[in-house]
C-alpha positions in Angstrom: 0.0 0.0 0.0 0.9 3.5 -0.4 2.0 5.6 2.4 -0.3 8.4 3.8 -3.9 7.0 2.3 -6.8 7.3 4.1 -9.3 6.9 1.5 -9.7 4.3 -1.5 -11.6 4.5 -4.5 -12.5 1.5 -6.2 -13.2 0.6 -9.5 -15.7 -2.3 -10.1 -15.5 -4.5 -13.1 -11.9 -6.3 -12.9 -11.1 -5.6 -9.7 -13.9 -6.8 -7.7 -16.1 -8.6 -9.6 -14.2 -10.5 -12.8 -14.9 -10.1 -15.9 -14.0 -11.8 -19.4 -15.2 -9.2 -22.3 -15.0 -12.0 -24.5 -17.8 -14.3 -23.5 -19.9 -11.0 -24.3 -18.2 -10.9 -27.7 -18.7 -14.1 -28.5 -21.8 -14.6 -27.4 -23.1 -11.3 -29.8 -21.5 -12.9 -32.1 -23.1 -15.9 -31.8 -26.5 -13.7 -32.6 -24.8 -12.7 -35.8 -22.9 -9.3 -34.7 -20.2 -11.1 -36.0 -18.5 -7.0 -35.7 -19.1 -7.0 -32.7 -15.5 -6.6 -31.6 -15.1 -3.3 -33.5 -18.5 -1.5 -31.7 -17.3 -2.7 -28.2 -14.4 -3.3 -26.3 -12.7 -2.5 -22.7 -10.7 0.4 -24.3 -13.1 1.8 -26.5 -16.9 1.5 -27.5 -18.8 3.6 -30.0 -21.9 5.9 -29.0 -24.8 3.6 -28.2 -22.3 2.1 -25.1 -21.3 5.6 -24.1 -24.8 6.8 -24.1 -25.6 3.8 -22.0 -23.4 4.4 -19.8 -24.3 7.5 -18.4 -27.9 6.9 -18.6 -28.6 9.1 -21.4 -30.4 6.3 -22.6 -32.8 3.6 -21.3 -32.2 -0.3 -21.1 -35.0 -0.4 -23.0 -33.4 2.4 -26.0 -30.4 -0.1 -25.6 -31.6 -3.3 -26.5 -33.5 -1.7 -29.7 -30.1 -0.1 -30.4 -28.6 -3.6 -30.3 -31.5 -5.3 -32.2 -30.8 -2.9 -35.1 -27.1 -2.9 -35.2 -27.9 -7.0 -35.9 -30.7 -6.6 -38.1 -32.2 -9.8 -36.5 -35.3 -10.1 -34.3 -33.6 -10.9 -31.3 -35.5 -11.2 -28.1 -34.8 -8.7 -25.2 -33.3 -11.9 -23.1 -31.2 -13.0 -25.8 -29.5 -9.6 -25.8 -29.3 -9.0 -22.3 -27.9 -12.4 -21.5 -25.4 -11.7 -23.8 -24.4 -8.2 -22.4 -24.7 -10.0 -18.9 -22.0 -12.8 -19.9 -18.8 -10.9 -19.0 -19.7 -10.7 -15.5 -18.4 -13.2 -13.9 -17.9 -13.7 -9.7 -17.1 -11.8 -6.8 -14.9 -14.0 -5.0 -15.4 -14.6 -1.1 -11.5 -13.4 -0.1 -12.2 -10.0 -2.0 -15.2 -9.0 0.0 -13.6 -10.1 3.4 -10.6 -7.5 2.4 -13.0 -4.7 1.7 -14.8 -5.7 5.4 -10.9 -5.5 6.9 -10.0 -2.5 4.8 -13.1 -0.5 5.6 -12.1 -0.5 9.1 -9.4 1.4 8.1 -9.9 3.7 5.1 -12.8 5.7 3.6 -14.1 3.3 0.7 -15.5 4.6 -2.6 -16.8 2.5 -5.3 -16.2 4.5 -8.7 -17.9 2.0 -11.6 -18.6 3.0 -15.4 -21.5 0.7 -15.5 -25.0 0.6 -16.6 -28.7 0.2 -15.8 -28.9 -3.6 -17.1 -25.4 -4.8 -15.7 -25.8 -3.2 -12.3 -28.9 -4.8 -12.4 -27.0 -8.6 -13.0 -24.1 -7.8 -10.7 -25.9 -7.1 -7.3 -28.0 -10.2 -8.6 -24.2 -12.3 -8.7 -23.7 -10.7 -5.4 -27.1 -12.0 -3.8 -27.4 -15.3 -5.0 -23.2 -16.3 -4.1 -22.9 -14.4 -1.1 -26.6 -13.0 0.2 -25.3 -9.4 0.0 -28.5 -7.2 -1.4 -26.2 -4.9 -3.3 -22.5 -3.9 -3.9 -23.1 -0.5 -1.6 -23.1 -2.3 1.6 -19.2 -2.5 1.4 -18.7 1.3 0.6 -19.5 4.6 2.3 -20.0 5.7 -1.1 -21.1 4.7 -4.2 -20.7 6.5 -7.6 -22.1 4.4 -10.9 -21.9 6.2 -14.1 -25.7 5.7 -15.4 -26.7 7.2 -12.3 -24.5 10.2 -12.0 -24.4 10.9 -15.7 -20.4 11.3 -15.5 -17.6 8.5 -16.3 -13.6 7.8 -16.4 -11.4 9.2 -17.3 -13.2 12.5 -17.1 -11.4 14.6 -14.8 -15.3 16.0 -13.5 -16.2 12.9 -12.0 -13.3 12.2 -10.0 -13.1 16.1 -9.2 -17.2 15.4 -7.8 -15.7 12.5 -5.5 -13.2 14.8 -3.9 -15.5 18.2 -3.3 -18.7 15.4 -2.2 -16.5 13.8 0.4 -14.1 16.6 1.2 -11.3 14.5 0.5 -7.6 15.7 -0.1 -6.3 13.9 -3.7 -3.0 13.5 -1.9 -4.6 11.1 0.6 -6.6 9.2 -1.9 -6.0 6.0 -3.8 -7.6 5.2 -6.7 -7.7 1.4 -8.1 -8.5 0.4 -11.2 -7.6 -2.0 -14.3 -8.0 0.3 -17.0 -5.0 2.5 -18.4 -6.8 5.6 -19.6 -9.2 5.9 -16.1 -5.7 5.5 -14.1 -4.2 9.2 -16.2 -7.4 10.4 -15.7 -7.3 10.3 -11.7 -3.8 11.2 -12.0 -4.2 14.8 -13.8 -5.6 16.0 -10.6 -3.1 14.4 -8.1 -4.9 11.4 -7.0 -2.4 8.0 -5.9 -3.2 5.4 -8.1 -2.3 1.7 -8.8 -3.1 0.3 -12.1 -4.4 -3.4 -11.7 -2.6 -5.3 -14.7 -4.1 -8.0 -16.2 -3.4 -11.3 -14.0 -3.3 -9.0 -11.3 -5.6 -9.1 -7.9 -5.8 -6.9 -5.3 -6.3 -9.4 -2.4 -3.0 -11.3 -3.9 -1.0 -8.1 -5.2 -1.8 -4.9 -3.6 -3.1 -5.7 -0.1 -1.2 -8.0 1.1 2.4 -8.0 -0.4 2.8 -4.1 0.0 1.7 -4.3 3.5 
């Protein structure tokens, strides 16, 4: 761990819960967006994610949007299911850590998620572990569809700060994506990039301690 942190802001998707984009792109492609690949990815998605994802539009404005880029009369299960397969577990050890570490540390969860997958993941969390919803780990929670901001914009970590009257300097910021790490960093926020392989109960947590 870094020296001098008393808060942590988490990101969700890689680090707590796992992910593997490709089940997603293969199951789209399995519907017949066999382009899938191109429209979406972990780095970069084109508008009809981004929209999404800051709740500019509706599950429901999704799933037609998805239905048209195939061209196919997919069902509204078929296409959710599919979104839904990249989200994997939360695994037992990592939720015990954010128990120990919350003892210790502001928590913030910081996710660029959406309506439909927030939706899924608190369902993961519920049926493995009997947990009603990610929040009940954090003292704050900031999801992107609900706040209408994302990473890496420099607004929405500058929002976390002024909210919680937190100093950047004492703050850690955790996540698995390159471009969301720069963005906390332009405004002086500690951060540890999770590489791939990585885990922060095995990596961060315990061997920097």
């Amino acid at each position: 761990m870094i020296k001098g942190i008393k808060h942590i802001i988490f990101d969700l998707g890689g680090v707590l819960i796992n992910l593997d984009y490709e089940l997603s792109e293969t199951a789209f492609i399995e519907l017949g967006i066999s382009n899938f690949p191109e429209i979406y990815s972990q780095l970069k998605q084109t508008t009809l994610f981004d929209d999404f994802e800051i709740g500019k539009i509706s599950s429901d404005d999704f799933i037609k949007g998805i239905r048209k880029i195939s061209q196919k009369e997919l069902s509204d299960k078929q296409i959710t299911d599919a979104w839904n397969a990249m989200l994997l577990d939360f695994p037992l050890r990592r939720l015990q850590l954010l128990q120990q570490l919350r003892i210790h540390y502001d928590l913030i969860l910081l996710s660029n998620t959406n309506e439909i997958h927030e939706r899924a993941f608190n369902k993961i969390l519920m049926d493995a572990h009997g947990m009603p919803n990610i929040g009940v780990f954090f003292d704050k929670v900031y999801l992107s569809h609900r706040i209408g901001m994302r990473k890496p914009d420099k607004e929405v970590f500058e929002r976390i700060l002024n909210e919680n009257q937190l100093q950047a300097s004492d703050t850690l910021f955790i996540d698995d994506s390159p471009q969301h790490i720069e963005g906390a960093k332009t405004i002086g926020i500690q951060t540890i990039f999770l590489e791939k392989g990585m885990t922060i109960e095995k990596d961060i947590f315990l061997s920097r301690q």
